[in-house]
PDB file of N, CA, C and O in Angstrom:
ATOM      1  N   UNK A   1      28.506  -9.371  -4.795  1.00  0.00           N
ATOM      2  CA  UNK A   1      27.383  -8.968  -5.602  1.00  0.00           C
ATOM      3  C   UNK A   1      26.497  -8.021  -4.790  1.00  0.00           C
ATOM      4  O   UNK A   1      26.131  -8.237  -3.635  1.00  0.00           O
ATOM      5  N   UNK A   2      26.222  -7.045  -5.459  1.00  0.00           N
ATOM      6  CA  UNK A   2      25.224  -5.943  -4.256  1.00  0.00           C
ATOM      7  C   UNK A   2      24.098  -6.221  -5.224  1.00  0.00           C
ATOM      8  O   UNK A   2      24.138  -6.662  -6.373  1.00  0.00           O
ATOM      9  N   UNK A   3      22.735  -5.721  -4.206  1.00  0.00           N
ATOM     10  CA  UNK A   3      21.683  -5.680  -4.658  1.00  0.00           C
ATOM     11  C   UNK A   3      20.895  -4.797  -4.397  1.00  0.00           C
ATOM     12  O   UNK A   3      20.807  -4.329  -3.261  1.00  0.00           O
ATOM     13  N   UNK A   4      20.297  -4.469  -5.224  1.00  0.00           N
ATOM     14  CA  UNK A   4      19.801  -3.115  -5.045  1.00  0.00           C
ATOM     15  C   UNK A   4      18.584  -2.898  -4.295  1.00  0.00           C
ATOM     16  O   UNK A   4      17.720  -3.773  -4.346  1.00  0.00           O
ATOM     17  N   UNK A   5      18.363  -1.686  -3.494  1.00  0.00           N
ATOM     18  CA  UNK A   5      17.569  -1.731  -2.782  1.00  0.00           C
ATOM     19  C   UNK A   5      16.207  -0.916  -2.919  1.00  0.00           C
ATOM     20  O   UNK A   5      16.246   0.221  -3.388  1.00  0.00           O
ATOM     21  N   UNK A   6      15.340  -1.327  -2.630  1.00  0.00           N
ATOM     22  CA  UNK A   6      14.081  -0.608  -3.444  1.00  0.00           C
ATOM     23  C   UNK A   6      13.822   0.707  -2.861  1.00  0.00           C
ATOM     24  O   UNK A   6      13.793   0.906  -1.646  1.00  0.00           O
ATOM     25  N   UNK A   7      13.585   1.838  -3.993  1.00  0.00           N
ATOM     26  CA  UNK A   7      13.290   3.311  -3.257  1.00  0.00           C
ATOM     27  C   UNK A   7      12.124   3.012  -2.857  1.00  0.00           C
ATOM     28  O   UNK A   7      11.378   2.088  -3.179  1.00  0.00           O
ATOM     29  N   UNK A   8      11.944   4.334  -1.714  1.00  0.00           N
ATOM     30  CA  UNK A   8      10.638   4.164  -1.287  1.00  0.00           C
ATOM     31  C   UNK A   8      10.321   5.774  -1.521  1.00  0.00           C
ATOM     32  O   UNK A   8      11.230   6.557  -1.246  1.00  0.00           O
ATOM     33  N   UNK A   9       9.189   6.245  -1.970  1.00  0.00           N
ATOM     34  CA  UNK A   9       8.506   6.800  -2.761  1.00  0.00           C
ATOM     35  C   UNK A   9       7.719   8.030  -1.651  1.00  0.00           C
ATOM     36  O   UNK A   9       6.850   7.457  -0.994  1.00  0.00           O
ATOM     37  N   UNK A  10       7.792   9.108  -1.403  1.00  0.00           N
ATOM     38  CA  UNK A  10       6.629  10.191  -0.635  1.00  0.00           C
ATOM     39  C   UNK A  10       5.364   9.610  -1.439  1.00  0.00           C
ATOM     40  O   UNK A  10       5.235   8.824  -2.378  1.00  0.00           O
ATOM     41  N   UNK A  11       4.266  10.553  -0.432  1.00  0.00           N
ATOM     42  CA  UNK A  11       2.787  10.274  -1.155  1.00  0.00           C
ATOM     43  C   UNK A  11       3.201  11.583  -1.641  1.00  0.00           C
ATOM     44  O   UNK A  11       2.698  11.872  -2.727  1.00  0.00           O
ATOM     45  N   UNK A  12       3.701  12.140  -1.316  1.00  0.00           N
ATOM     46  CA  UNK A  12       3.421  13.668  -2.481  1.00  0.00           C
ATOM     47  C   UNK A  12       4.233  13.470  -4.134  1.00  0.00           C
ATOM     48  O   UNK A  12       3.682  13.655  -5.219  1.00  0.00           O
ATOM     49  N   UNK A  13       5.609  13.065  -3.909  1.00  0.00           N
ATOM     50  CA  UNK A  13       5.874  12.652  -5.149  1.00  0.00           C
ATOM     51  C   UNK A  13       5.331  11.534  -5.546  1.00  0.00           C
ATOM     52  O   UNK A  13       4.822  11.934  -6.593  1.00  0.00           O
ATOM     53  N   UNK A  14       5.057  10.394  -5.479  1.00  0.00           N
ATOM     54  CA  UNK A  14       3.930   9.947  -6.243  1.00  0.00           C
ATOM     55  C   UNK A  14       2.525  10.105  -6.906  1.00  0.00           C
ATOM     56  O   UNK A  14       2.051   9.299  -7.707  1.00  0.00           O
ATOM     57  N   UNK A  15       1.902  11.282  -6.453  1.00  0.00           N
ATOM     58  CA  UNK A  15       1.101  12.457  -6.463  1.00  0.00           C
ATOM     59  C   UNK A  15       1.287  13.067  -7.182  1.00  0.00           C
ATOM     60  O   UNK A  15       0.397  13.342  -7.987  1.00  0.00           O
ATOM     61  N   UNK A  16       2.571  13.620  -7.282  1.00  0.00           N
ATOM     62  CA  UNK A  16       3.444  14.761  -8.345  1.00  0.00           C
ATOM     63  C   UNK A  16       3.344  14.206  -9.494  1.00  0.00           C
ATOM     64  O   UNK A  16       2.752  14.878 -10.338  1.00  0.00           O
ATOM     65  N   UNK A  17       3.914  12.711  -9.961  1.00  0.00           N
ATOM     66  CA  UNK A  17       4.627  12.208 -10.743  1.00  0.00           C
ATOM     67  C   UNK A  17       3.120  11.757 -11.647  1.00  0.00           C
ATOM     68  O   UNK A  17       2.977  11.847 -12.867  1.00  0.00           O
ATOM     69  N   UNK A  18       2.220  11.322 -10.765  1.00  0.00           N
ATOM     70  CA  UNK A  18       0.867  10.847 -11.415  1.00  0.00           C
ATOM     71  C   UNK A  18      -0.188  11.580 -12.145  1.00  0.00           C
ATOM     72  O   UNK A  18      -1.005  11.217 -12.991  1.00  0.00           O
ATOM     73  N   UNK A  19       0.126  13.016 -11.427  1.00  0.00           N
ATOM     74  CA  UNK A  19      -0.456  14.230 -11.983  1.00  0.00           C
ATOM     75  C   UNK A  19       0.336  14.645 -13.631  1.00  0.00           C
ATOM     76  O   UNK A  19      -0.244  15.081 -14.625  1.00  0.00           O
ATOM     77  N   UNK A  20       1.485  14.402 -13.509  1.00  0.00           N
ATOM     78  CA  UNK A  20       2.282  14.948 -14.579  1.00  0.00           C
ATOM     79  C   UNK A  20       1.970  14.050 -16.231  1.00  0.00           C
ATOM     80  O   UNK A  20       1.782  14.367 -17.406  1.00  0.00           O
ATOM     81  N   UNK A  21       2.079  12.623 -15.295  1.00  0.00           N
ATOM     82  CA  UNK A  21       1.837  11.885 -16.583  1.00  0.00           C
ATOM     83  C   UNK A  21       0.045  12.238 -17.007  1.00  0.00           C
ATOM     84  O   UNK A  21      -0.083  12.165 -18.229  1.00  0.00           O
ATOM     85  N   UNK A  22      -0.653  12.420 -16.637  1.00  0.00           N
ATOM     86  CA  UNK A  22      -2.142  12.426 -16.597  1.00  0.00           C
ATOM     87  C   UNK A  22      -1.899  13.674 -17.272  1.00  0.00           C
ATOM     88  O   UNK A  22      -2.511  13.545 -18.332  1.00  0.00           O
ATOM     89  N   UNK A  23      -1.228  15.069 -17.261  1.00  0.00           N
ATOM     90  CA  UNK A  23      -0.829  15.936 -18.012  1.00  0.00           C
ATOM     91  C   UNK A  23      -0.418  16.028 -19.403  1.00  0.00           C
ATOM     92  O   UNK A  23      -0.601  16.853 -20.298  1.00  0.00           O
ATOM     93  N   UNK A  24       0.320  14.694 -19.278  1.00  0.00           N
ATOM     94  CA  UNK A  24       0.856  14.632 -21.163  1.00  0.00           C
ATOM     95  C   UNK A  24       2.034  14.469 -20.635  1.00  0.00           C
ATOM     96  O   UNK A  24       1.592  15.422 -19.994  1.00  0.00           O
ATOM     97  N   UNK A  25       2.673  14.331 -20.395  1.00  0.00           N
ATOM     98  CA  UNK A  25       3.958  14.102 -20.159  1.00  0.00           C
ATOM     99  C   UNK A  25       4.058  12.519 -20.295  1.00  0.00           C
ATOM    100  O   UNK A  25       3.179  11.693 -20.051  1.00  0.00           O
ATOM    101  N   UNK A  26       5.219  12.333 -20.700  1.00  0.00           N
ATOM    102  CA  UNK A  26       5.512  10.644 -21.155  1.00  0.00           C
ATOM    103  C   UNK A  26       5.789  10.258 -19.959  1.00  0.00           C
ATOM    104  O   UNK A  26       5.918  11.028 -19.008  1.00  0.00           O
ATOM    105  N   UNK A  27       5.970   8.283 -19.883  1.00  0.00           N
ATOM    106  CA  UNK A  27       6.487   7.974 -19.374  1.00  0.00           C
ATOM    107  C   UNK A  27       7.832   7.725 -19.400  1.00  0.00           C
ATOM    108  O   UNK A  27       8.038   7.412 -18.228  1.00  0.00           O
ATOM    109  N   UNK A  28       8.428   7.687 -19.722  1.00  0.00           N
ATOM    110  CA  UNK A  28       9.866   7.767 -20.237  1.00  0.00           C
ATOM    111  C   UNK A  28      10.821   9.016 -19.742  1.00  0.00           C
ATOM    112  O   UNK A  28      11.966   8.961 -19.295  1.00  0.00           O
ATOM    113  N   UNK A  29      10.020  10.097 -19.955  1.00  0.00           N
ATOM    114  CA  UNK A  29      11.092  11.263 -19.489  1.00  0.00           C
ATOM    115  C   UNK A  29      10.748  11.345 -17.589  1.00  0.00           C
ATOM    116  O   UNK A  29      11.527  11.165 -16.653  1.00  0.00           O
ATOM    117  N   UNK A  30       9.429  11.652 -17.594  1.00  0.00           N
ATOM    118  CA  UNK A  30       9.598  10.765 -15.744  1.00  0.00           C
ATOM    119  C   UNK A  30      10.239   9.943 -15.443  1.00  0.00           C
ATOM    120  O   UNK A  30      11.077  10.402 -14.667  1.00  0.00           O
ATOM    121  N   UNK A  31      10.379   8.919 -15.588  1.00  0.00           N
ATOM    122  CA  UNK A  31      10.854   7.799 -15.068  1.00  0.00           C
ATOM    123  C   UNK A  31      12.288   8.330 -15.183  1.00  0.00           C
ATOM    124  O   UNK A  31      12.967   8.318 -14.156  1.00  0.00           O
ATOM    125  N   UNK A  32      12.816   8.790 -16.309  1.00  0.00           N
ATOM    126  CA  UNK A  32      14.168   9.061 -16.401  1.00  0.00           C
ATOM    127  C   UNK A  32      14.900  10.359 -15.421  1.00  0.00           C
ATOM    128  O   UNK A  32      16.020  10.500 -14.931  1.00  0.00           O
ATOM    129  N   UNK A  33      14.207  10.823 -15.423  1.00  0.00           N
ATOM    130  CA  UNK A  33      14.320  12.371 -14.540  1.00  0.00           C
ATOM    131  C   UNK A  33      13.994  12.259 -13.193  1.00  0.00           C
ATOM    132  O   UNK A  33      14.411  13.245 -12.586  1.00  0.00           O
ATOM    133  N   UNK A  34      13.410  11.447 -12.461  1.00  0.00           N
ATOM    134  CA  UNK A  34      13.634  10.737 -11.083  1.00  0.00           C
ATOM    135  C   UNK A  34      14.440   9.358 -10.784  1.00  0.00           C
ATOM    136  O   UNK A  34      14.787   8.873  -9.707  1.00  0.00           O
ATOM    137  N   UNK A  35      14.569   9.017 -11.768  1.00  0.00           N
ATOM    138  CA  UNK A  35      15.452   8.012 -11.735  1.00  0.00           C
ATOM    139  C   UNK A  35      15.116   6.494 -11.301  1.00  0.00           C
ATOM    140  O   UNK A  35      15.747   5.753 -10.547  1.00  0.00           O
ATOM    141  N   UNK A  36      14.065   6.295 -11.932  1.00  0.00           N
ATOM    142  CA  UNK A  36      13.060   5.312 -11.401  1.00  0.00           C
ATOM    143  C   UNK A  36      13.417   3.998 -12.026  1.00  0.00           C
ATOM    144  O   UNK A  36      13.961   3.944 -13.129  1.00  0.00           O
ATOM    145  N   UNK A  37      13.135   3.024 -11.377  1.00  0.00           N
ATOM    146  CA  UNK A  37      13.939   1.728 -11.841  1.00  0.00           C
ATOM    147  C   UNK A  37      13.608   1.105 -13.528  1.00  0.00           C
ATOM    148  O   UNK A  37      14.211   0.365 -14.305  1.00  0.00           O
ATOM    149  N   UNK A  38      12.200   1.936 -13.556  1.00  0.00           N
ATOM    150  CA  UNK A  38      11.132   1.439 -14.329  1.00  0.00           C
ATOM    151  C   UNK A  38      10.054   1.953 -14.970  1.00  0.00           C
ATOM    152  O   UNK A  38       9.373   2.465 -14.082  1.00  0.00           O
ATOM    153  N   UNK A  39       9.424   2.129 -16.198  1.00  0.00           N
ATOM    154  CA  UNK A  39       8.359   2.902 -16.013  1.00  0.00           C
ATOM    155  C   UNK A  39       7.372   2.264 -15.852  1.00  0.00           C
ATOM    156  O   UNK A  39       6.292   2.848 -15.933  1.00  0.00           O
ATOM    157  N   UNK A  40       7.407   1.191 -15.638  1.00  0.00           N
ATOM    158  CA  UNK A  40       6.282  -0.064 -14.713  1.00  0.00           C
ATOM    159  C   UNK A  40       6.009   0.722 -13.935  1.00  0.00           C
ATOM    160  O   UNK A  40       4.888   1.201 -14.104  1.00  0.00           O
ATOM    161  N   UNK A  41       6.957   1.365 -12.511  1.00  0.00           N
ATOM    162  CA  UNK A  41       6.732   1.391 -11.544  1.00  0.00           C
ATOM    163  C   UNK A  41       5.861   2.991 -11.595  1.00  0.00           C
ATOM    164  O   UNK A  41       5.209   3.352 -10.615  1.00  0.00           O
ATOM    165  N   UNK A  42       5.946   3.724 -12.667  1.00  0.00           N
ATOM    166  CA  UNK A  42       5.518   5.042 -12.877  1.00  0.00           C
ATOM    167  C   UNK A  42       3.654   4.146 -13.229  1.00  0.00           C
ATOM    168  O   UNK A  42       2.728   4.712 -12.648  1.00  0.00           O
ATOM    169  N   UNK A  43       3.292   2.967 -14.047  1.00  0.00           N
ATOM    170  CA  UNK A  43       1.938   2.882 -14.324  1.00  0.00           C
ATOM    171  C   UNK A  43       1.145   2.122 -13.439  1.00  0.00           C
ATOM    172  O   UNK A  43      -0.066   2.075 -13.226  1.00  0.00           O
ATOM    173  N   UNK A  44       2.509   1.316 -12.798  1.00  0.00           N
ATOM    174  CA  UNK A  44       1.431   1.015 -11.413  1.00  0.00           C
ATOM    175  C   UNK A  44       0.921   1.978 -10.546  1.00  0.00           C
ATOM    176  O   UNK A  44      -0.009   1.682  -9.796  1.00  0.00           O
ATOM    177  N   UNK A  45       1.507   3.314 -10.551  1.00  0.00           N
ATOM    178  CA  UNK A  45       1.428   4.180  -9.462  1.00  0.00           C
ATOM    179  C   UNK A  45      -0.152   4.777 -10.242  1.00  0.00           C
ATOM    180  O   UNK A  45      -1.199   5.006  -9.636  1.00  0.00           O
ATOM    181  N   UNK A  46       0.107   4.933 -11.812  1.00  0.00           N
ATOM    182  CA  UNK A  46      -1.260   5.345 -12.467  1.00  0.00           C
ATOM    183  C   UNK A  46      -2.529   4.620 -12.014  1.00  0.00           C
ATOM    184  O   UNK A  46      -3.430   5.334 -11.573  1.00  0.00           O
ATOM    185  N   UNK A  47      -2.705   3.422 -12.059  1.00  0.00           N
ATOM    186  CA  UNK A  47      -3.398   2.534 -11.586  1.00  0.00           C
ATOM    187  C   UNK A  47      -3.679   2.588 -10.673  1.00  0.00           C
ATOM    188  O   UNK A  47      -4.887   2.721 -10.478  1.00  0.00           O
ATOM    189  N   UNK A  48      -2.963   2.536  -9.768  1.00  0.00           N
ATOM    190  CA  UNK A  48      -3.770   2.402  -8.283  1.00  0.00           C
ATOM    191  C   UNK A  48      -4.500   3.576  -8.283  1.00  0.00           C
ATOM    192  O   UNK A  48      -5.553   3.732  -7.664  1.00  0.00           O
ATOM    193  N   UNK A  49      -3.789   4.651  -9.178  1.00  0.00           N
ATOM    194  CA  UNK A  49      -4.590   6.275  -9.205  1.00  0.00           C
ATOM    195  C   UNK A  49      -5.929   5.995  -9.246  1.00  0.00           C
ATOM    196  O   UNK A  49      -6.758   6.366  -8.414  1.00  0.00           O
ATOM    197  N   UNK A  50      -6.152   5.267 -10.326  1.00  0.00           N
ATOM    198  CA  UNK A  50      -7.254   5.327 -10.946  1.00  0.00           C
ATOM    199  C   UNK A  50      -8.303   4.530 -10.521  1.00  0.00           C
ATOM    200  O   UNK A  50      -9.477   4.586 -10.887  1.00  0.00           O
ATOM    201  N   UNK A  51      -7.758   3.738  -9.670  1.00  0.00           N
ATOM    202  CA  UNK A  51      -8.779   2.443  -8.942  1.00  0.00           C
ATOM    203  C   UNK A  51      -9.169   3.030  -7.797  1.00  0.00           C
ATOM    204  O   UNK A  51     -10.354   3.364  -7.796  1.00  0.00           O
ATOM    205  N   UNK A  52      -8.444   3.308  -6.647  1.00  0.00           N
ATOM    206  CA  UNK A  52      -8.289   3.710  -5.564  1.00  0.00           C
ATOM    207  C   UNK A  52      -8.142   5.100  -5.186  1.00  0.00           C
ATOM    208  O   UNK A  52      -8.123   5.540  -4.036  1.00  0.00           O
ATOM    209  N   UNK A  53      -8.031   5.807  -6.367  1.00  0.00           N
ATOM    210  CA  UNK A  53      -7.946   7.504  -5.809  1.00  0.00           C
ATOM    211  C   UNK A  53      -6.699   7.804  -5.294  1.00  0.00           C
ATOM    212  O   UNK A  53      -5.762   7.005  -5.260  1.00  0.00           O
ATOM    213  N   UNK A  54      -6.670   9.025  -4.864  1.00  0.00           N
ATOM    214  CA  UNK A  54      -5.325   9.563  -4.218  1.00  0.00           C
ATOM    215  C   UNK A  54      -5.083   9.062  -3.349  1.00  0.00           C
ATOM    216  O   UNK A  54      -3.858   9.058  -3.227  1.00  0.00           O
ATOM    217  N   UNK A  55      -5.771   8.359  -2.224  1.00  0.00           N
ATOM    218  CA  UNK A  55      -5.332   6.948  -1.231  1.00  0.00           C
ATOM    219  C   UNK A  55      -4.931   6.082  -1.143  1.00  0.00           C
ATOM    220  O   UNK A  55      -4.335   5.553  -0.205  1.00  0.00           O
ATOM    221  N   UNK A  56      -5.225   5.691  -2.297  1.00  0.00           N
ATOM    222  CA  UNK A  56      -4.171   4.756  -2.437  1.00  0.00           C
ATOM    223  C   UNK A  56      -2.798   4.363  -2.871  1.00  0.00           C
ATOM    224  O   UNK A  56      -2.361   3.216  -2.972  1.00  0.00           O
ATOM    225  N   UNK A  57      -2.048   5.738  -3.164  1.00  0.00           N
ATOM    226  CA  UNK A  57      -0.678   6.376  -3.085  1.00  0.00           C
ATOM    227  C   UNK A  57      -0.546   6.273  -1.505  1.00  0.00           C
ATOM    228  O   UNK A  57       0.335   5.506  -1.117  1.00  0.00           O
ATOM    229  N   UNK A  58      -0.990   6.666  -0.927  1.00  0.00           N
ATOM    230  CA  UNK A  58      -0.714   6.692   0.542  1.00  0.00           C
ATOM    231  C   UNK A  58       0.552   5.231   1.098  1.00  0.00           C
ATOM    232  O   UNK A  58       0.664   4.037   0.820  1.00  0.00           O
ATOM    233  N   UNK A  59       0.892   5.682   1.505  1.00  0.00           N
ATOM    234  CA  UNK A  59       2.197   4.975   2.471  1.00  0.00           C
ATOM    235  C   UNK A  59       0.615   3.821   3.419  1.00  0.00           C
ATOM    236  O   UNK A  59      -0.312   4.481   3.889  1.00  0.00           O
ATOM    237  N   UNK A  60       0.569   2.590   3.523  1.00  0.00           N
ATOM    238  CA  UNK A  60       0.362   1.359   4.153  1.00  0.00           C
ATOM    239  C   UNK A  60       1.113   1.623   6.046  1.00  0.00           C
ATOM    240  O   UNK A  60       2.050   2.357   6.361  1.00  0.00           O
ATOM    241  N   UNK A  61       0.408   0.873   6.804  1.00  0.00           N
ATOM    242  CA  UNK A  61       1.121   0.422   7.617  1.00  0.00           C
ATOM    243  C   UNK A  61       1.745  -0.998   7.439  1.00  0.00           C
ATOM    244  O   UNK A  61       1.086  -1.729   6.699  1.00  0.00           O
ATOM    245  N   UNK A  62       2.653  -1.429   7.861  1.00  0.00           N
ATOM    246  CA  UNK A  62       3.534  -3.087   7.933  1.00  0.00           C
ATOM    247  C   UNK A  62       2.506  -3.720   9.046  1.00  0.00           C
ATOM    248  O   UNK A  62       1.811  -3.267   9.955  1.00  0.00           O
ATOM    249  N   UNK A  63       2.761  -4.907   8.531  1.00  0.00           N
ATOM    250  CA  UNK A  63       2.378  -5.821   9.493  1.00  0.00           C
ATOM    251  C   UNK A  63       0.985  -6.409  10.179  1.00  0.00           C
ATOM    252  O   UNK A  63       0.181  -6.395   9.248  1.00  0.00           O
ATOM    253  N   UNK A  64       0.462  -6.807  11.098  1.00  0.00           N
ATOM    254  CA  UNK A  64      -0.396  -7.500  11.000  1.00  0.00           C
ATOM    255  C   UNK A  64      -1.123  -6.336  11.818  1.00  0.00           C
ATOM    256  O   UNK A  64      -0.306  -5.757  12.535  1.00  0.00           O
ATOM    257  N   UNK A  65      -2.235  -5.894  11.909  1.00  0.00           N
ATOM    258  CA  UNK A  65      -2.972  -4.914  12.917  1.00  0.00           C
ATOM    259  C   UNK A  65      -3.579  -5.758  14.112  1.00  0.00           C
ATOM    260  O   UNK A  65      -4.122  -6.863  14.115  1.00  0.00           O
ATOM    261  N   UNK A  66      -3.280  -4.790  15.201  1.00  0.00           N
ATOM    262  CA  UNK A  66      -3.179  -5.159  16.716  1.00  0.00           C
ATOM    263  C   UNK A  66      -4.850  -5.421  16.583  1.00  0.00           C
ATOM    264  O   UNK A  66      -5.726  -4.857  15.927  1.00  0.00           O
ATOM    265  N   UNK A  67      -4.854  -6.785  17.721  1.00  0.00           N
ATOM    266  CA  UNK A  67      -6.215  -6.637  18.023  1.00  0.00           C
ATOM    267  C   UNK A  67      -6.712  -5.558  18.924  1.00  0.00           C
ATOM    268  O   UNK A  67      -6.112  -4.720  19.598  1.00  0.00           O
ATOM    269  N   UNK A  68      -8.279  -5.876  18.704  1.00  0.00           N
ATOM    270  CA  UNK A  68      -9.122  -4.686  19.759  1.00  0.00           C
ATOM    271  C   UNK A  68      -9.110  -5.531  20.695  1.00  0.00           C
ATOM    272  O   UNK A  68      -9.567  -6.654  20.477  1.00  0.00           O
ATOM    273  N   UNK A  69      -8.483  -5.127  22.206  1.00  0.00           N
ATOM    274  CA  UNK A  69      -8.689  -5.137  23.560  1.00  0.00           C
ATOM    275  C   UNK A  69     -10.207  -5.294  24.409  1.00  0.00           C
ATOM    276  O   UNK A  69     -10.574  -5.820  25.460  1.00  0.00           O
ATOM    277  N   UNK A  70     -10.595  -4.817  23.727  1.00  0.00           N
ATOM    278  CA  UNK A  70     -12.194  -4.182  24.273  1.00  0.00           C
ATOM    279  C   UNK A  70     -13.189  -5.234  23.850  1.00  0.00           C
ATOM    280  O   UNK A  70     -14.180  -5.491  24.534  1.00  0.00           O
ATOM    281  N   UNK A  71     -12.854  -5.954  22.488  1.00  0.00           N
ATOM    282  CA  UNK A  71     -13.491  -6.997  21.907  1.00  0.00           C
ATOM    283  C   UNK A  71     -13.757  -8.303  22.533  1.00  0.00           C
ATOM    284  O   UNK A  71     -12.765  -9.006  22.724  1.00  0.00           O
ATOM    285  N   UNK A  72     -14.891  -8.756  22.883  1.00  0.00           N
ATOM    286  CA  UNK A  72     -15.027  -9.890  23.351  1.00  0.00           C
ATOM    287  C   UNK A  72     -14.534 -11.219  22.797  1.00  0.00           C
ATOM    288  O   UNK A  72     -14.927 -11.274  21.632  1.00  0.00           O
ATOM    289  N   UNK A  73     -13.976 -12.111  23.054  1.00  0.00           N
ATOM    290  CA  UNK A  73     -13.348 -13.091  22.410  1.00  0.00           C
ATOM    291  C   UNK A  73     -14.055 -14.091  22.286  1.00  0.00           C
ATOM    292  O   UNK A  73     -14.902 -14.122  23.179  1.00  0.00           O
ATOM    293  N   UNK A  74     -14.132 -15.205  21.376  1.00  0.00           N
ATOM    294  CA  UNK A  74     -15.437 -15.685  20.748  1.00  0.00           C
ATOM    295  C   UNK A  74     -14.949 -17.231  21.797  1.00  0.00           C
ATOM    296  O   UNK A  74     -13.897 -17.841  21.987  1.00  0.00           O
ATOM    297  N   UNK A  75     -16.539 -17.382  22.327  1.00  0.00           N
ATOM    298  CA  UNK A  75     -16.838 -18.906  22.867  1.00  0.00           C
ATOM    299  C   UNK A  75     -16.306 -19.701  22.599  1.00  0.00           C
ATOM    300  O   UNK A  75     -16.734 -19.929  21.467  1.00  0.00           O
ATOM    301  N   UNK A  76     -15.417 -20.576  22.857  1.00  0.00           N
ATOM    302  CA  UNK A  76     -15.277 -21.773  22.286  1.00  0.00           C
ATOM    303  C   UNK A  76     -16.292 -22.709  22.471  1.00  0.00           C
ATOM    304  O   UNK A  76     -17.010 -22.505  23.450  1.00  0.00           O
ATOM    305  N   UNK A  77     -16.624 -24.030  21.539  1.00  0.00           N
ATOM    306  CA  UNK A  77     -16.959 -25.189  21.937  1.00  0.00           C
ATOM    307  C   UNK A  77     -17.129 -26.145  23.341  1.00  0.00           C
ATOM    308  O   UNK A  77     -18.117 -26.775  23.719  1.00  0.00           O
ATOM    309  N   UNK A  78     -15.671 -25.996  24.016  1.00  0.00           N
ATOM    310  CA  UNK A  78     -15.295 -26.631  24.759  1.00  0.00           C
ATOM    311  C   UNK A  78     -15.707 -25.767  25.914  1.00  0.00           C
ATOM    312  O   UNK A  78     -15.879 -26.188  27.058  1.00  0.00           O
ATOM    313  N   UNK A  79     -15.820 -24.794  25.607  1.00  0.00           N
ATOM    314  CA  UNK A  79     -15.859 -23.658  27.319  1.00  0.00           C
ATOM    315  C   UNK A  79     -17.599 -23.365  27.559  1.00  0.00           C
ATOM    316  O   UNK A  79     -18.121 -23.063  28.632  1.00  0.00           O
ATOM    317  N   UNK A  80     -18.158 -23.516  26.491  1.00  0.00           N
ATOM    318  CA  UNK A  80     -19.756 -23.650  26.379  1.00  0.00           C
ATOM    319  C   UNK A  80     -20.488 -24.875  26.750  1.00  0.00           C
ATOM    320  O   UNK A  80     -21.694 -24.909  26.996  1.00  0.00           O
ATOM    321  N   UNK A  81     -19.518 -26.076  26.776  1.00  0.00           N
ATOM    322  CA  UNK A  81     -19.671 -27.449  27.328  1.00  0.00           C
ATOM    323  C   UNK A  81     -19.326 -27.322  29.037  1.00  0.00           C
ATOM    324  O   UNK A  81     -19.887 -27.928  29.949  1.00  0.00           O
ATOM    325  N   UNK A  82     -18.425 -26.513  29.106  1.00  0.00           N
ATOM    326  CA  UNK A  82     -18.056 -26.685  30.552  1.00  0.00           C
ATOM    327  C   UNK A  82     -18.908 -25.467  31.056  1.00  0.00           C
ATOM    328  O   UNK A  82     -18.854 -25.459  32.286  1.00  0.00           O
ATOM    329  N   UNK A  83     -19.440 -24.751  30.723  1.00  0.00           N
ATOM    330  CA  UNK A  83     -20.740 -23.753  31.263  1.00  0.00           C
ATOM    331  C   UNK A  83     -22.215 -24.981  31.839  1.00  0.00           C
ATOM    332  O   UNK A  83     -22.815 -25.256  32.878  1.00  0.00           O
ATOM    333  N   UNK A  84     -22.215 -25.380  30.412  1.00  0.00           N
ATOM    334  CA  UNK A  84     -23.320 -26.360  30.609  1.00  0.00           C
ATOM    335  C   UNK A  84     -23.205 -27.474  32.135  1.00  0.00           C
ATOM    336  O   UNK A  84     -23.898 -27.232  33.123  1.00  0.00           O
ATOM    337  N   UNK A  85     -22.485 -28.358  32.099  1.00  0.00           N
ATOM    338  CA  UNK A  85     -21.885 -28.855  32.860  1.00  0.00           C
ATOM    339  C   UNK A  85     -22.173 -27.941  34.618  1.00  0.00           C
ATOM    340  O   UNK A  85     -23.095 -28.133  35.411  1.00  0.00           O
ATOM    341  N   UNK A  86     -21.049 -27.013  34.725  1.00  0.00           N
ATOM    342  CA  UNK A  86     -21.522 -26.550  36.283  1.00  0.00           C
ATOM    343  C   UNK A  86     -22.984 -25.920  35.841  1.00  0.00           C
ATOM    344  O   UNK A  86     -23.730 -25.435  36.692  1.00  0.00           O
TER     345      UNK A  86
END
């Protein structure tokens, strides 16, 4: 059984594609003419348009973001007891 694997999308053609429908253009002949799984995936892209602006088409980074180095790391309980103490 294969499974299919999800396209992943430029910010410019998603850009392209969001502009077009906002043009008059259906969803249906987009979706069909890029070959898109869905035209879900054509009104979510509207949406975020419309919530978030052209940024939020933008490509995400993965994963969890590195801490700041430079940032002081917060007191514990136990290490504020042993300050007290000596």
């Amino acid at each position: 059984m294969h499974k299919p694997t999800p396209s992943q999308y430029s910010f410019e053609v998603k850009l392209q594609v969001v502009e077009r429908f906002l043009s008059g253009q259906t969803k249906m002949s987009i979706a069909k003419e890029l070959g898109l799984s869905s035209p879900k995936v054509l009104e979510r892209w509207v949406r975020i348009y419309r919530t978030k602006g052209v940024d939020g088409l933008r490509p995400r980074p993965k994963g969890r973001p590195r801490k700041d180095p430079h940032q002081p790391r917060p007191v514990s309980e136990l290490d504020q007891l042993k300050r007290r103490l000596e």
